[in-house]
C-alpha positions in Angstrom: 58.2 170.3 -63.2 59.5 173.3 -61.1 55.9 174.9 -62.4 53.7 172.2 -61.9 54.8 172.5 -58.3 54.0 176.3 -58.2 50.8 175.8 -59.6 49.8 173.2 -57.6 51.4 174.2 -54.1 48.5 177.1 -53.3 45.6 174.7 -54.2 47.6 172.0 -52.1 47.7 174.5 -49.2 43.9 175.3 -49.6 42.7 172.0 -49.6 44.8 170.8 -46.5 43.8 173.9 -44.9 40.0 173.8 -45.5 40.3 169.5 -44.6 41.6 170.4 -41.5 39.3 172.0 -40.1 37.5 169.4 -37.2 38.5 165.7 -36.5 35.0 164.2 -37.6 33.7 166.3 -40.5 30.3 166.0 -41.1 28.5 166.5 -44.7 29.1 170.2 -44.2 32.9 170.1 -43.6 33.2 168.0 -46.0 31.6 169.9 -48.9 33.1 173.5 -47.6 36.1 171.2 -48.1 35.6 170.4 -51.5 34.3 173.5 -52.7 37.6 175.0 -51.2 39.8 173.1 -53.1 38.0 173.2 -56.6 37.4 176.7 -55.8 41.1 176.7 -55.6 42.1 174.7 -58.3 40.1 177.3 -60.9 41.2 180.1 -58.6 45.1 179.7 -59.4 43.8 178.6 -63.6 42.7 181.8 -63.6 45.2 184.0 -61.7 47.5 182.0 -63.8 45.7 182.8 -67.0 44.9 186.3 -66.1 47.7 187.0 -64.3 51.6 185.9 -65.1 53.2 185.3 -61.7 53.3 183.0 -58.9 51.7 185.7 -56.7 48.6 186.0 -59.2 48.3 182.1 -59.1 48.2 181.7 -55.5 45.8 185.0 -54.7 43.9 183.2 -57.3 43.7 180.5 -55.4 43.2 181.7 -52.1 40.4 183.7 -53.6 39.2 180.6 -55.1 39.0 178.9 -52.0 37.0 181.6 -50.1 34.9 181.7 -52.2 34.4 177.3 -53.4 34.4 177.2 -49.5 31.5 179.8 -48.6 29.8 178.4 -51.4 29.9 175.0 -50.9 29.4 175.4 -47.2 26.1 176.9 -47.6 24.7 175.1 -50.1 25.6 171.8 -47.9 23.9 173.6 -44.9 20.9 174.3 -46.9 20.5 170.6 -47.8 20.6 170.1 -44.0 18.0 171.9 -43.0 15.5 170.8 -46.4 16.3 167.3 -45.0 15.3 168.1 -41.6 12.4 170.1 -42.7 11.2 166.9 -44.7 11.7 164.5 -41.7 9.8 166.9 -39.3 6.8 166.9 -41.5 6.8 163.5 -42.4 6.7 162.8 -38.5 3.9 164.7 -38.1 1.6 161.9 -40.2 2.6 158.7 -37.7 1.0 157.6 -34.2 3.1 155.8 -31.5 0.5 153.3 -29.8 1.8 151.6 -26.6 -0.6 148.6 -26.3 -0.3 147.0 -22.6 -0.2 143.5 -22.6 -1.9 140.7 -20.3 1.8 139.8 -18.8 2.1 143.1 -17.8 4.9 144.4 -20.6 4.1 147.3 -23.3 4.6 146.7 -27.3 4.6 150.1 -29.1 2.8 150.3 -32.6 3.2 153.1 -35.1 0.7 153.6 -37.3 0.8 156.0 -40.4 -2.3 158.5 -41.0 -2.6 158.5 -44.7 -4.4 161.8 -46.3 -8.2 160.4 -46.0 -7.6 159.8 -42.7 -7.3 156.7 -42.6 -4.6 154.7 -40.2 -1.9 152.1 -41.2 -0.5 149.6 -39.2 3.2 148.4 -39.3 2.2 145.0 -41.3 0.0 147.1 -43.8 -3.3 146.8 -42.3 -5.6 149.4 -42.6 -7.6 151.1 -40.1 -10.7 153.8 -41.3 -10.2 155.5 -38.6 -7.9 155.6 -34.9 -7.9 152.1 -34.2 -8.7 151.3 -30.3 -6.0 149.6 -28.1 -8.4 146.6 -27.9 -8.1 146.5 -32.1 -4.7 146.9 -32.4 -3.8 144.1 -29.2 -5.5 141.8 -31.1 -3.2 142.0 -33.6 0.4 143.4 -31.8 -0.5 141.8 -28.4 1.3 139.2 -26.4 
């Protein structure tokens, strides 16, 4: 028992240390987090392994957790960014229309350009080309 608390004391360590780093962690914490403690965990195997003594285990694992963390940190920022990337150029292919009505109030419509050209309304109607605010009242108006 004495040794499953050596072993598992540095990888206990790592992992509280890498979860602590902000109140709210986001997706990025939260991977850096978890790379940090796998990274860890196989960090003091192989110190132990490789090594023979407590102080191989836990350099092991603090190695381990560098390098989980960095790891896992930048692949989860990566992700970010592609997901941003993809929303930011699926923006670019929809049209806010702000149709004024006769009582005076204003209903946005967002329509989606498809590749031909072509526009699509919120209910699936489909447009061949920019549809005029008198088109689109007759259908969104109030």
């Amino acid at each position: 028992m004495k040794r499953m608390a050596q072993w598992l004391t540095p990888i206990a360590a790592a992992t509280l240390a890498a979860g602590c780093v902000t109140t709210q962690p986001d997706s990025t914490t939260q991977a850096t987090a978890l790379g940090a403690g796998i990274g860890a965990g196989l960090g003091a195997i192989l110190g132990h392994n490789f090594g023979g003594s407590g102080h191989d285990r836990a350099l092991g694992a603090a190695a381990g957790a560098l390098v989980g963390g960095a790891l896992a940190r930048q692949h989860a920022q990566h992700a970010e960014l592609q997901r941003r990337v993809d929303h930011l150029q699926q923006q670019q292919f929809y049209t806010t229309v702000w149709i004024q009505n006769s009582n005076g109030s204003r209903t946005p419509v967002t329509l989606r350009m498809t590749e031909g050209g072509q526009y699509i309304g919120p209910r699936g109607e489909y447009y061949p080309s920019m549809p005029t605010e008198e088109q689109l009242r007759q259908v969104y108006g109030i």
